[in-house]
BALOTOR-596659 format. One line per field, with one value per residue: residue number from 1; x, y, z of N, C-alpha, C, O in turn. Coordinates in nm, 4 decimals. Layout:
residues N
pos <- (NUM:...);
n.xx <- (X:...);
n.yy <- (Y:...);
n.zz <- (Z:...);
ca.xx <- (X:...);
ca.yy <- (Y:...);
ca.zz <- (Z:...);
c.xx <- (X:...);
c.yy <- (Y:...);
c.zz <- (Z:...);
o.xx <- (X:...);
o.yy <- (Y:...);
o.zz <- (Z:...);
end
This chain:
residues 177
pos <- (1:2:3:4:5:6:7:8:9:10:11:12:13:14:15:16:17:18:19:20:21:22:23:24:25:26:27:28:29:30:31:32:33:34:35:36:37:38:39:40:41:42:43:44:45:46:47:48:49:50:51:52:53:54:55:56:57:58:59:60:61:62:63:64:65:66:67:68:69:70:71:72:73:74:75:76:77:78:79:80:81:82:83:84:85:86:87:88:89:90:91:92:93:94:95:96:97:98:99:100:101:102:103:104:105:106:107:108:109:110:111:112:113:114:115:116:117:118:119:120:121:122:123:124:125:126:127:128:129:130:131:132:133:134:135:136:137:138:139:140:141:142:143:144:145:146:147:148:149:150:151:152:153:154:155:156:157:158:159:160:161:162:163:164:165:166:167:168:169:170:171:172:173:174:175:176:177);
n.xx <- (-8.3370:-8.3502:-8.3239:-8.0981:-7.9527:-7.8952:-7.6171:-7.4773:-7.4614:-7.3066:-6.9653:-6.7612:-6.7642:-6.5549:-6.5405:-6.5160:-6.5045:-6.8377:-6.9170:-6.8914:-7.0646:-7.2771:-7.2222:-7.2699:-7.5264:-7.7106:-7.6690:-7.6862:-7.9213:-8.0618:-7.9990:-8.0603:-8.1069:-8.0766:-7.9473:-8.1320:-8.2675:-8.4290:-8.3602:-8.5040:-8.4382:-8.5828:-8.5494:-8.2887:-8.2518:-8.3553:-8.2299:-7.9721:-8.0593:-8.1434:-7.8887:-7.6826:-7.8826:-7.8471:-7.5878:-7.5113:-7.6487:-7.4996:-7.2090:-7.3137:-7.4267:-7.6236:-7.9277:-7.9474:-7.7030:-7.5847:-7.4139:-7.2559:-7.2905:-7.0669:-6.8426:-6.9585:-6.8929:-6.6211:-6.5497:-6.6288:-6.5588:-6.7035:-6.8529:-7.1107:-7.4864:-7.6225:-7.4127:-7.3159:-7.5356:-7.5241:-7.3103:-7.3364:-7.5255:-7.4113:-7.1928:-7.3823:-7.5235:-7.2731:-7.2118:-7.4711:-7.4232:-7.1761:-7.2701:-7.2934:-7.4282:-7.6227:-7.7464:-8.0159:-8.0938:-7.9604:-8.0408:-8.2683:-8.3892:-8.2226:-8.1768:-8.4626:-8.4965:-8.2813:-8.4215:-8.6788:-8.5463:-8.4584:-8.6174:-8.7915:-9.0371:-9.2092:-9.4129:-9.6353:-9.9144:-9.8521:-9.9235:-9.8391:-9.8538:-10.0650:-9.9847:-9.6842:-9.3611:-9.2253:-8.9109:-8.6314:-8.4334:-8.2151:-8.2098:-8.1382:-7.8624:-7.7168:-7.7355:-7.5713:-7.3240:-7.2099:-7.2661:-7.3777:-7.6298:-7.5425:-7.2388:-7.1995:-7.2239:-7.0143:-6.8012:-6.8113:-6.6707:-6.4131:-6.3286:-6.1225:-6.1166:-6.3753:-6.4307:-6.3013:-6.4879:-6.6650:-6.8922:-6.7888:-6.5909:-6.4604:-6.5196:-6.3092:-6.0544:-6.0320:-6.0083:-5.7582:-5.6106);
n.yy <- (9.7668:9.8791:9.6143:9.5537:9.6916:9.6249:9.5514:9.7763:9.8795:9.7886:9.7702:9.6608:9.5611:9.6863:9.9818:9.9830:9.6965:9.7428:9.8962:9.7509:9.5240:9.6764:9.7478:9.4893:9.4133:9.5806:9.7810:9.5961:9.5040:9.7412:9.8462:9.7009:9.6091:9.8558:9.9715:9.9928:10.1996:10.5129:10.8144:11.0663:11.4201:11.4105:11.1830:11.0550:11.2963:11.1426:10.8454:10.9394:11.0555:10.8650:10.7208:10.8724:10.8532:10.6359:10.5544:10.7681:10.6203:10.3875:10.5277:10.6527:10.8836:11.1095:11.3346:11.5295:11.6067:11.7684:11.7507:11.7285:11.6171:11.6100:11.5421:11.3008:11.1098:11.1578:11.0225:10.7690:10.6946:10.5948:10.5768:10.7919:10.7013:10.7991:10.8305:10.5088:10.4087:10.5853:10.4704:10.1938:10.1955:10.3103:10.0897:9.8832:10.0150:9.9984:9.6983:9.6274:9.7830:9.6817:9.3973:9.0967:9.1779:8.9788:8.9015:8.9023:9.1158:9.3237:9.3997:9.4236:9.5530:9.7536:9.8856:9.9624:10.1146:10.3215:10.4360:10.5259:10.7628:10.9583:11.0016:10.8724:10.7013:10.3850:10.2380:10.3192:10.3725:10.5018:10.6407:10.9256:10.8746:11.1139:11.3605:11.4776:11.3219:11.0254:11.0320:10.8609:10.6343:10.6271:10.8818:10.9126:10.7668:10.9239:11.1914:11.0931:11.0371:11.2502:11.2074:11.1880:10.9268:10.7632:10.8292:10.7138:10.4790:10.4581:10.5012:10.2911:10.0431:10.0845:9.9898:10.0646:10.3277:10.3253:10.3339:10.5300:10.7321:10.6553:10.7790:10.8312:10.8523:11.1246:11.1844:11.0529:11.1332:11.4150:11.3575:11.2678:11.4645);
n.zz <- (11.8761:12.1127:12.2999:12.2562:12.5086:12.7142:12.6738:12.5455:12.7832:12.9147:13.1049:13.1293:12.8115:12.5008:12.3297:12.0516:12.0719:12.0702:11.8662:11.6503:11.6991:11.6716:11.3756:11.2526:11.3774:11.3571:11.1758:10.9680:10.8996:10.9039:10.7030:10.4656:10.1385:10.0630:9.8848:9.6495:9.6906:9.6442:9.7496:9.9256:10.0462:10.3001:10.3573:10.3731:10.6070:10.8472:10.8502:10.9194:11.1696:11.3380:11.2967:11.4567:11.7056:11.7939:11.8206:11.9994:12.2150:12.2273:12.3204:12.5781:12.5833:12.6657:12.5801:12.7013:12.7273:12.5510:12.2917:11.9953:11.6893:11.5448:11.7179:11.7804:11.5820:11.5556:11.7403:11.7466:11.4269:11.2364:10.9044:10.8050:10.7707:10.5180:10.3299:10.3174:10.2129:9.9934:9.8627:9.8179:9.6591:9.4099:9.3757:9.2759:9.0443:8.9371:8.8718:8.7192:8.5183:8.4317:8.3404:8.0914:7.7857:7.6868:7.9264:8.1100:8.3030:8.2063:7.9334:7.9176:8.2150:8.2238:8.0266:7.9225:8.1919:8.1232:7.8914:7.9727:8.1403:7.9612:7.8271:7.6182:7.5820:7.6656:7.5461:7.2665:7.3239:7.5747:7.8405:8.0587:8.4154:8.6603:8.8365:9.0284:8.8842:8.9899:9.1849:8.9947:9.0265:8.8826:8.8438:9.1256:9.1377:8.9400:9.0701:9.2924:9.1643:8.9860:8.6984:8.3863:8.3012:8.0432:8.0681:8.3292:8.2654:8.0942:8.2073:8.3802:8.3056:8.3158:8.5890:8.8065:8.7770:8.7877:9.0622:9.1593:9.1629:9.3548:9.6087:9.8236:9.8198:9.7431:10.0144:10.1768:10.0525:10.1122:10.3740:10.4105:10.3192);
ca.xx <- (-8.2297:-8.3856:-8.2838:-7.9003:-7.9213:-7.8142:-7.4582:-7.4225:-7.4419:-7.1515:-6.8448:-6.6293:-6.7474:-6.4982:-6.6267:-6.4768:-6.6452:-6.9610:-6.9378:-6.8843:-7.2032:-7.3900:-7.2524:-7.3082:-7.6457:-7.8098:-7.6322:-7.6832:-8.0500:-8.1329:-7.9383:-8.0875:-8.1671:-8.0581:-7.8792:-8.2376:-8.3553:-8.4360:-8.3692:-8.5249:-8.3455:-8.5643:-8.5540:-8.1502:-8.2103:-8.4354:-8.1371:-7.8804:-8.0817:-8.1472:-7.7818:-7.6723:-7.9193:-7.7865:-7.4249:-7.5497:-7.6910:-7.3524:-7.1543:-7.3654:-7.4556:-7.8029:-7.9458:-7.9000:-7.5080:-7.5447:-7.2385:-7.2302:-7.2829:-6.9239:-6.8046:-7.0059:-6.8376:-6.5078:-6.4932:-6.6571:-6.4960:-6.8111:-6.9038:-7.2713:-7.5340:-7.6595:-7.2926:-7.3007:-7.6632:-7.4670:-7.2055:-7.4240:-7.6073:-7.2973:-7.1786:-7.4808:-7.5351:-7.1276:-7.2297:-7.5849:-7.3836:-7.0644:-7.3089:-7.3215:-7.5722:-7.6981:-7.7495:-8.1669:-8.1214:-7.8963:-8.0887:-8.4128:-8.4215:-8.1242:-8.2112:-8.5847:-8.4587:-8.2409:-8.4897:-8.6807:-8.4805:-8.3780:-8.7835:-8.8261:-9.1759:-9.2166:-9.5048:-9.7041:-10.0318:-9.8286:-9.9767:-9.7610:-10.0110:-10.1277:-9.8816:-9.5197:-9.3143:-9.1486:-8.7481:-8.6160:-8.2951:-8.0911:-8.1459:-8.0638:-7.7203:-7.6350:-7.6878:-7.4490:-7.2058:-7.2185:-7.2453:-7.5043:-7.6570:-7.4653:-7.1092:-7.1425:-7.1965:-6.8745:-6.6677:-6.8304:-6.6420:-6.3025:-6.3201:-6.0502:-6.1959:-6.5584:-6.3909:-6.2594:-6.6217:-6.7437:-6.9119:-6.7542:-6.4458:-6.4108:-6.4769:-6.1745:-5.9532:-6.0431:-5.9897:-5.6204:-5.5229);
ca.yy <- (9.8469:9.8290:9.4657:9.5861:9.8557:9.5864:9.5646:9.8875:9.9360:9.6855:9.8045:9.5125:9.5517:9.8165:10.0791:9.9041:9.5521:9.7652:9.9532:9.6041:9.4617:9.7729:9.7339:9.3749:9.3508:9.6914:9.8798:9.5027:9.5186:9.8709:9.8870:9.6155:9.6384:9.9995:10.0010:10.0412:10.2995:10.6737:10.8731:11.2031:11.5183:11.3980:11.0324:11.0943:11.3029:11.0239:10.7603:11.0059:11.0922:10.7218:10.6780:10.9371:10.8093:10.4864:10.6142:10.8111:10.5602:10.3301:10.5935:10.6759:11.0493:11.1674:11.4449:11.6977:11.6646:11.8736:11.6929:11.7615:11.5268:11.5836:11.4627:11.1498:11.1035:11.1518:10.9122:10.6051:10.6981:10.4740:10.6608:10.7917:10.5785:10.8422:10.7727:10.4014:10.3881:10.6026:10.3540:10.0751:10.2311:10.3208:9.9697:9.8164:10.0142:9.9204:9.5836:9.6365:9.8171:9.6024:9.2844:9.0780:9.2072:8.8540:8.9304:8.9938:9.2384:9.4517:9.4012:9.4816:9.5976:9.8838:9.9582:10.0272:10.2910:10.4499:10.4844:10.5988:10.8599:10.9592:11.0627:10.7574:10.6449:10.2704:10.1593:10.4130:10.4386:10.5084:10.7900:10.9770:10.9279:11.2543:11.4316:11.4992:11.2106:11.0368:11.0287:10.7291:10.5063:10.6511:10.9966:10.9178:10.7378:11.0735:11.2724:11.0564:11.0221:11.3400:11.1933:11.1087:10.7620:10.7492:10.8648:10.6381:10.3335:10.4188:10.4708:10.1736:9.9612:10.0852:9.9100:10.1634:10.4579:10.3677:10.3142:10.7020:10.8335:10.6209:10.9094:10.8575:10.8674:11.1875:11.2321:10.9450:11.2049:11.5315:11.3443:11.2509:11.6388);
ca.zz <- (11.9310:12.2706:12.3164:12.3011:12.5518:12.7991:12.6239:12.4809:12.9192:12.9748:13.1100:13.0324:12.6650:12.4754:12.2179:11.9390:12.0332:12.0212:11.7374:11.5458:11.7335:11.6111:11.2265:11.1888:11.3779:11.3628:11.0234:10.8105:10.8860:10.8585:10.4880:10.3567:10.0328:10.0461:9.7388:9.5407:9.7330:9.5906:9.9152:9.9395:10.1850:10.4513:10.4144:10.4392:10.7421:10.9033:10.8693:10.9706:11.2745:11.3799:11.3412:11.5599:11.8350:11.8037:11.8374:12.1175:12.3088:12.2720:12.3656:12.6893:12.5961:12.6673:12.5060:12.7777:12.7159:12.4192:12.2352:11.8598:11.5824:11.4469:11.8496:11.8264:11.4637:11.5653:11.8644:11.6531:11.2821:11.1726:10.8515:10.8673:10.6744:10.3950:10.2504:10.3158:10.0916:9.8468:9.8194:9.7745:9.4813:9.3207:9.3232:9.2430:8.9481:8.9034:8.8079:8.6142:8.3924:8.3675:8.2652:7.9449:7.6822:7.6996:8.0676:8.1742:8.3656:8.1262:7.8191:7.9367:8.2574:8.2389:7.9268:7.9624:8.2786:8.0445:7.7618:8.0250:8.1616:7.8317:7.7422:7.5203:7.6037:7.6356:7.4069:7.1882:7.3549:7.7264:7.8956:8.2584:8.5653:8.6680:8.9433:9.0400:8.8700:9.1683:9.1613:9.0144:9.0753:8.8015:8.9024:9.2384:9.0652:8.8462:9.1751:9.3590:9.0625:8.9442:8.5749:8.3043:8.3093:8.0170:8.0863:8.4089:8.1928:8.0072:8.2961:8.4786:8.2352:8.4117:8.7096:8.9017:8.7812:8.8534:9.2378:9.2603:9.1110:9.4622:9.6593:9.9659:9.7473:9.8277:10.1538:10.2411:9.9680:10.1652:10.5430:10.3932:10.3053);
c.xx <- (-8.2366:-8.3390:-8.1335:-7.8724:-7.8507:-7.6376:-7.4177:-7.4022:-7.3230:-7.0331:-6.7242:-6.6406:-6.6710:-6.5444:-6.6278:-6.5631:-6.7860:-7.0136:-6.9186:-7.0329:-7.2939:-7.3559:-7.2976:-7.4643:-7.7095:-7.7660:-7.6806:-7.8591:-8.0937:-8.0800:-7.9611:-8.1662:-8.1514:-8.0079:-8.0359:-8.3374:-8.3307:-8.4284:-8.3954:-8.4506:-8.4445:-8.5394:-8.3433:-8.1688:-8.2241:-8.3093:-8.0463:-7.9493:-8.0999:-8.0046:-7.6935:-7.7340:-7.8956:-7.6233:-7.4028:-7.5280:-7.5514:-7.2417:-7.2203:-7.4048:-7.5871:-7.8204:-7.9159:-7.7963:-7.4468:-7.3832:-7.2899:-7.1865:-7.1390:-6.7881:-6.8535:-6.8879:-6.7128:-6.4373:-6.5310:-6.6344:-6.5590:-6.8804:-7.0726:-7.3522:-7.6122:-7.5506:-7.2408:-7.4063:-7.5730:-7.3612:-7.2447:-7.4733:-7.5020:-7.2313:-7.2692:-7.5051:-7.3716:-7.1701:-7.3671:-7.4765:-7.2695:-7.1437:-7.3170:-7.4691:-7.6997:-7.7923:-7.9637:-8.1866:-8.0479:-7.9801:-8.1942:-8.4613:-8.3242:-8.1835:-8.3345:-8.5822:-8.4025:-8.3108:-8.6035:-8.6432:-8.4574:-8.5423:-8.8719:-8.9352:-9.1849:-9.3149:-9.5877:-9.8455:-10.0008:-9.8419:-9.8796:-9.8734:-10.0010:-10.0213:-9.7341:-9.4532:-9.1894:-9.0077:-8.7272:-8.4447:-8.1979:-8.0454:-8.0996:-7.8922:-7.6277:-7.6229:-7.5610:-7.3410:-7.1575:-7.1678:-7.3778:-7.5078:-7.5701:-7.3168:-7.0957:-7.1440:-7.0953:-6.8068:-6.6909:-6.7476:-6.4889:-6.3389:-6.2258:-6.0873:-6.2904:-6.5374:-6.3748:-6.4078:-6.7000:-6.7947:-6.8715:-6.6295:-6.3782:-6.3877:-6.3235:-6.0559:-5.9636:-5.9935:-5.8326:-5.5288:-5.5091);
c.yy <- (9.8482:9.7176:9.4809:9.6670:9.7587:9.5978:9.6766:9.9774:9.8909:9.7424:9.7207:9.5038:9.7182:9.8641:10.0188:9.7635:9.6284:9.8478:9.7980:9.4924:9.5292:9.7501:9.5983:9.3066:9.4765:9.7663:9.7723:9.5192:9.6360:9.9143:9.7861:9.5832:9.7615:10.0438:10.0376:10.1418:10.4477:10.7369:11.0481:11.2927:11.4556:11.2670:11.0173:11.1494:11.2382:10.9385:10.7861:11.0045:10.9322:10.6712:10.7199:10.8656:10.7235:10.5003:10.6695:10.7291:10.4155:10.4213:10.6399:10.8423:11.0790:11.3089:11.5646:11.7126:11.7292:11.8501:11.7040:11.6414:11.5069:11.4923:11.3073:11.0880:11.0763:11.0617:10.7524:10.6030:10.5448:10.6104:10.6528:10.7289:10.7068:10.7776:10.6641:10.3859:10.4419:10.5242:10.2716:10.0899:10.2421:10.1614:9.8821:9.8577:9.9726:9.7895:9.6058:9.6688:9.7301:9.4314:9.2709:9.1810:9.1343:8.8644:8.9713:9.1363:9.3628:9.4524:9.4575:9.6068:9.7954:9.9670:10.0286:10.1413:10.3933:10.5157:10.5784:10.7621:10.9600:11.0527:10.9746:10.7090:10.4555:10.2129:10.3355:10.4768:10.4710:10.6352:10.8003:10.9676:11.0657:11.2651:11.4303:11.3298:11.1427:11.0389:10.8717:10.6889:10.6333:10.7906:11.0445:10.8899:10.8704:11.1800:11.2493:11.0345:11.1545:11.3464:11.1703:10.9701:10.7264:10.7168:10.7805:10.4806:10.3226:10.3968:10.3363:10.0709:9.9659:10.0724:10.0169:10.3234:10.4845:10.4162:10.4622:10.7277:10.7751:10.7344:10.9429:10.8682:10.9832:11.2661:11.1775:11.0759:11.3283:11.4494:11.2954:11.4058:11.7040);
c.zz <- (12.0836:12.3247:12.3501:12.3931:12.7028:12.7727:12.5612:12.6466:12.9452:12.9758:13.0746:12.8639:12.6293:12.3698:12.1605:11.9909:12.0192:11.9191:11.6277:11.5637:11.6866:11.4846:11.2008:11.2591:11.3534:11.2741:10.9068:10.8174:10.8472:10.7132:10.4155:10.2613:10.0018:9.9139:9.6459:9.6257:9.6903:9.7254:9.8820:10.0427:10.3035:10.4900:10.4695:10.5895:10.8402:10.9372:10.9387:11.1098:11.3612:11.4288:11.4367:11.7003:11.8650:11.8591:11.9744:12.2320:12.3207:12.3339:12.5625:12.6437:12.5783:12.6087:12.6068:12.8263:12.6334:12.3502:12.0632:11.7885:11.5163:11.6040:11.7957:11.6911:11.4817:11.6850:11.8464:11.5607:11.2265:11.0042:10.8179:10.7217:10.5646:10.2672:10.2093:10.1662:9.9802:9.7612:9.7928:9.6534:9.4026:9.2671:9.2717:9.0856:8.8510:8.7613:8.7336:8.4767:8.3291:8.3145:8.1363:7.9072:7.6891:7.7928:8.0533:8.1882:8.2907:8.0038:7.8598:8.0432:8.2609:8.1272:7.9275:8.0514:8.1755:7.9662:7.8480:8.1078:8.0894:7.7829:7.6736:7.6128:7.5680:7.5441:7.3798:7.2181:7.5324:7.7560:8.0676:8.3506:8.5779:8.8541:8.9097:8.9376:8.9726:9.1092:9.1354:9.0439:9.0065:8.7829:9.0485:9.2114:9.0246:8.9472:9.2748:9.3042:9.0136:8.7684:8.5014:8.3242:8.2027:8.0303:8.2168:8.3583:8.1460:8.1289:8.4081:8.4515:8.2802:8.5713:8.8023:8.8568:8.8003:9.0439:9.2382:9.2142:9.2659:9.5457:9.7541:9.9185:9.7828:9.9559:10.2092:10.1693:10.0642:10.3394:10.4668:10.3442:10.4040);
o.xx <- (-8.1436:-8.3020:-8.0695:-7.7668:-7.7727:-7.5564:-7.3034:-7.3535:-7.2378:-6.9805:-6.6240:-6.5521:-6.6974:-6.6008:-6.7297:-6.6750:-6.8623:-7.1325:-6.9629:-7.0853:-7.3979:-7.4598:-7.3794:-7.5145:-7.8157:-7.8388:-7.7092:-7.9119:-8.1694:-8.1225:-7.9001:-8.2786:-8.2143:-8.0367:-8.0231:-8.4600:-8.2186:-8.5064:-8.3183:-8.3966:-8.3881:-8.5150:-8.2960:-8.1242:-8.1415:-8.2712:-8.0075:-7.8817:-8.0389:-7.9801:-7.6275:-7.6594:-7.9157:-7.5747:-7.3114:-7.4413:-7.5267:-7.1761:-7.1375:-7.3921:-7.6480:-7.7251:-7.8665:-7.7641:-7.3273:-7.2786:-7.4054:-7.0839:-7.1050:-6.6914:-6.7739:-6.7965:-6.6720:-6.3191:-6.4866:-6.6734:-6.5059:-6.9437:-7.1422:-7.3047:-7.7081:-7.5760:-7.1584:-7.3689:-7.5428:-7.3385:-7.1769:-7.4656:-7.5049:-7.2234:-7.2175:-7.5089:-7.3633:-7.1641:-7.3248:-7.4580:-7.2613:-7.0708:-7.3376:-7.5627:-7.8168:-7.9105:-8.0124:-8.2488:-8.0752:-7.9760:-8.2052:-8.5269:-8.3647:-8.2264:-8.3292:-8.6389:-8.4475:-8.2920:-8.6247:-8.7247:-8.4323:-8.5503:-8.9941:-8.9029:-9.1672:-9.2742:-9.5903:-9.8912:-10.0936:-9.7802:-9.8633:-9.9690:-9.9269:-10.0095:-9.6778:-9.5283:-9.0898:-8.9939:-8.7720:-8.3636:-8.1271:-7.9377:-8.0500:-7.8065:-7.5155:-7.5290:-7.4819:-7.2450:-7.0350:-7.0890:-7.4780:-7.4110:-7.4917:-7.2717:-6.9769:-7.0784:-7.0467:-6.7579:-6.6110:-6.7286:-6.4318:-6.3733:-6.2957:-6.0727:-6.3348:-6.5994:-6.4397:-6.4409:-6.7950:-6.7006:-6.8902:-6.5479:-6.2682:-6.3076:-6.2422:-5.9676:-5.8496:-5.9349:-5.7802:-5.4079:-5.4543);
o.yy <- (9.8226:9.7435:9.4334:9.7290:9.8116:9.6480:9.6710:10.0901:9.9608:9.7716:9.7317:9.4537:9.8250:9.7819:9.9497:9.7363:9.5667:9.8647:9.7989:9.4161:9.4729:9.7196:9.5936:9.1998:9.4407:9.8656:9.8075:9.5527:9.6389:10.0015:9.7665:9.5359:9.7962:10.1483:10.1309:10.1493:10.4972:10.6953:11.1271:11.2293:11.4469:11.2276:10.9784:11.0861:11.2447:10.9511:10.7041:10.9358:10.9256:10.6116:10.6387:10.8273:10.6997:10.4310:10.6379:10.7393:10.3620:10.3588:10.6496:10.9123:11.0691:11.3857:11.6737:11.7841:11.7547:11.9144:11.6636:11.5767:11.4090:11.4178:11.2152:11.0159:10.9720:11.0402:10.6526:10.4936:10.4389:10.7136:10.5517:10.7137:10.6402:10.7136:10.6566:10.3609:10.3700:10.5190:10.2300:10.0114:10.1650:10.1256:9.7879:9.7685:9.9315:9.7866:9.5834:9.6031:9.7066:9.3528:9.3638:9.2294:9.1718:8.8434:9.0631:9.2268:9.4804:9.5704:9.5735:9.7071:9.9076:10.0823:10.1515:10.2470:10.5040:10.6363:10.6926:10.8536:11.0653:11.1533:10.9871:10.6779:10.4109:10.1306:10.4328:10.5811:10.4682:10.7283:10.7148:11.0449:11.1305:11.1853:11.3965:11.2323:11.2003:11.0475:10.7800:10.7668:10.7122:10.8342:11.1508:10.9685:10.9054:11.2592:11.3313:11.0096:11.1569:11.4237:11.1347:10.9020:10.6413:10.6040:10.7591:10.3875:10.2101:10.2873:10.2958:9.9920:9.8570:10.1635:10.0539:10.4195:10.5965:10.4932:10.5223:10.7761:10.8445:10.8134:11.0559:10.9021:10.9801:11.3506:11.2474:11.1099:11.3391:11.5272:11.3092:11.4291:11.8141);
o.zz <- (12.1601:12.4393:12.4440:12.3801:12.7821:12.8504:12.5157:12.6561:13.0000:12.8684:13.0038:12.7946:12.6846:12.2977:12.1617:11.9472:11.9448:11.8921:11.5129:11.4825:11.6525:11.4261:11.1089:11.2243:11.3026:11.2763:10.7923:10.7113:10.7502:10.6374:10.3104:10.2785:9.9019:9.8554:9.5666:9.6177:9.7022:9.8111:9.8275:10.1333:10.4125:10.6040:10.5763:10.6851:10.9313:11.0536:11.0219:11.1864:11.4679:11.5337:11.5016:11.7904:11.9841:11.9485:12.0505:12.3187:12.4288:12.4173:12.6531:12.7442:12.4717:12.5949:12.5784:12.9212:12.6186:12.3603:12.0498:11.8095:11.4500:11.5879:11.7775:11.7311:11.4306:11.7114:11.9031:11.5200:11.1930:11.0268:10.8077:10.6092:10.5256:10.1652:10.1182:10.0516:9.8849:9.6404:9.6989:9.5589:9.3067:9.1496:9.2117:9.0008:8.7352:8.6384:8.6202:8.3743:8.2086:8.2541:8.0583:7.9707:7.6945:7.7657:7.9872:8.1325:8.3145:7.9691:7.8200:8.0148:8.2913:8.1328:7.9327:8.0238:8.1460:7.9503:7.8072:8.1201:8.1480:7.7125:7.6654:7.7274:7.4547:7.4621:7.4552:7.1714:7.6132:7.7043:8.1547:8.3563:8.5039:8.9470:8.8056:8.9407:9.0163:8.9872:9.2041:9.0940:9.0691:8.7420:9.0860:9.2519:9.0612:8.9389:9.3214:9.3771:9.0020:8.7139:8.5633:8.3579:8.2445:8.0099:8.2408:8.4050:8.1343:8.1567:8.4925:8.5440:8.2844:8.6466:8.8966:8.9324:8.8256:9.1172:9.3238:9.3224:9.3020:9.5534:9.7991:10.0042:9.8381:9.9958:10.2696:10.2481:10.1094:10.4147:10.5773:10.3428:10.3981);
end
């Protein structure tokens, strides 16, 4: 990010060319692979706060201009990267679920989460390690869907109705009222 701070100085470059230099070199790297990530409240705030200072520092605003996160927001209408990750997972599990049967990764691997999820114990002598059990994928999914692993497999199968369940779905529905 340091490396750009020459052109995020440039007066001949305009916001817009550098908000497009920041998503396609500094948003594709930092979300990649994001779609399989479990994000805890702080690992969200972590990203969020990164993205802000990044936003910041294209914009020119130093911290002792006391400008408000919903300012920086509203003068780069870049939407902030907790919501991007949630969009990623959402489509990602999109397609797991819309694959053949045939399919690897639906036969075994989806399924095994669900049976998981579900309580179903994978073989008969499988014991829980000892502590918290960490958060996995598919209850990160049902948090951002606000459905059962189930009920998002059915509706995954409508293709324009999986799209409104997208989580940023309704933020875009609430900024049009």
């Amino acid at each position: 990010m340091a490396q750009l701070d020459n052109a995020w100085r440039q007066q001949r470059l305009s916001l817009s060319t550098k908000l497009r230099i920041y998503t396609s070199l500094v948003q594709s790297v930092v979300l990649y692979g994001s779609e399989t990530w479990t994000m805890r409240t702080v690992d969200s705030d972590r990203t969020q706060s990164f993205d802000m200072q990044a936003l910041c520092r294209i914009l020119g605003i130093r911290w002792c201009d006391k400008v408000s996160n919903a300012v920086v927001n509203e003068r780069t209408k870049l939407p902030d990267l907790p919501s991007l990750i949630a969009d990623r997972r959402h489509s990602l599990c999109g397609h797991i679920c819309r694959l053949p049967e045939n399919t690897p990764a639906s036969a075994t691997a989806l399924q095994l989460s669900i049976e998981a999820h579900t309580g179903t114990s994978p073989a008969a002598d499988w014991k829980r390690p000892p502590g918290r059990p960490r958060r996995t994928w598919l209850q990160q999914v049902e948090e951002d869907i606000g459905l059962s692993v189930g009920a998002a497999q059915i509706a995954s199968q409508d293709r324009s109705m999986w799209r409104m369940l997208r989580p940023s779905a309704g933020q875009a529905q609430a900024a049009q009222q």
